[in-house]
N, C-alpha and C positions, 0 to 999 in steps of 0.2 A: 495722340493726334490721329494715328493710321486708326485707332478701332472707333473713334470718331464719324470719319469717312466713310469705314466699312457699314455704320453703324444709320449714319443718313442714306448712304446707295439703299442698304438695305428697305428703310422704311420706303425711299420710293421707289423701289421694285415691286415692294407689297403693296402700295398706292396703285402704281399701275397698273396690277394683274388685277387687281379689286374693283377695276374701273373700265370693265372693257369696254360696256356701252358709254354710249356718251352720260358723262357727267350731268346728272341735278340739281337743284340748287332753286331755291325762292328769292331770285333778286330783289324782290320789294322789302325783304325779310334783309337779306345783306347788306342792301344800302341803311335800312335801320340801324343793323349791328356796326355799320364802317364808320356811322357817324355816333352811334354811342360810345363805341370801343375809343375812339380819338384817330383811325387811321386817317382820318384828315387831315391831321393837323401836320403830317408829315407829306401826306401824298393826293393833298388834295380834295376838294368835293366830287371830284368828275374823276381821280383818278392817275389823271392828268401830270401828278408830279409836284415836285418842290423841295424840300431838302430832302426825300423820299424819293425812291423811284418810281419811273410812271410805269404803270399798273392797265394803266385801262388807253386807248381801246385793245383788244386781242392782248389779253392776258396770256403769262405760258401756263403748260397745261395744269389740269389743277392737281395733279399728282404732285406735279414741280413745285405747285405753289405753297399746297401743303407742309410739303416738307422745307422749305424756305422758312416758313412762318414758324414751324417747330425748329428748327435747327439752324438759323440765320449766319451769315460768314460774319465776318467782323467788321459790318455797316454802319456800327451804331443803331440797328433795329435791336428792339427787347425780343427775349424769347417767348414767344405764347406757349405754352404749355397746355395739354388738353382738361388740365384744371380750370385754365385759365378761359380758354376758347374750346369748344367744339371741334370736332372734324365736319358734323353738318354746317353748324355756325360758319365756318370756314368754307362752306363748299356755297354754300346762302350768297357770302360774302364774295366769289370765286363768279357765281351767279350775277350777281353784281353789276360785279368789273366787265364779263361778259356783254352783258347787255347794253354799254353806254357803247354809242354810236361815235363813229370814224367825224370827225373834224369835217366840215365843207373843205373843198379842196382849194388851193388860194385863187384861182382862176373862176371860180364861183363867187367869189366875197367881191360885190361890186367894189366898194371905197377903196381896195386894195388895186384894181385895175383903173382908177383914175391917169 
């Protein structure tokens, strides 16, 4: 279990230092991949959430998210493995989530201030 943990800190330490600019990513590419992959079907079309955690808007960063998606705690999420997904695929996907805009705020939603 400890060289587990040593074993995920580590890869997001090397995500990190890998990443000092800001992160890229092809969101038009990641929402393709989030809905071929099925991450919908856990977390949404928008991200949003559902038996899955909500992901979008302002995702955490994508070092963290990376390594979440390779090394998941015991959510009931599968493991991706980079057999399985990409690191760009995953950063595409990270791109995404990024881009899907903040909710109107409830004070904006006319029907709701009747």
């Amino acid at each position: 279990m400890k060289l587990s943990l040593i074993a995920s800190l580590l890869c997001i330490a090397g995500l990190a230092h890998a990443q000092t600019a800001s992160p890229a990513g092809n969101a038009e590419n990641g929402k393709r991949i989030f809905i071929k992959d099925g991450c919908y079907g856990c977390h949404g079309y928008d991200g949003h959430g559902g038996t899955g955690a909500k992901l979008a808007p302002r995702p955490i960063a994508a070092a963290a998210f990376i390594a979440y998606v390779r090394h998941p705690s015991p959510s009931g999420m599968p493991i991706f493995t980079s057999k399985v997904i990409s690191d760009a695929d995953l950063m595409d996907i990270w791109a995404y989530l990024k881009s899907i805009p903040e909710p109107p705020a409830v004070k904006d939603i006319p029907l709701l201030n009747q």
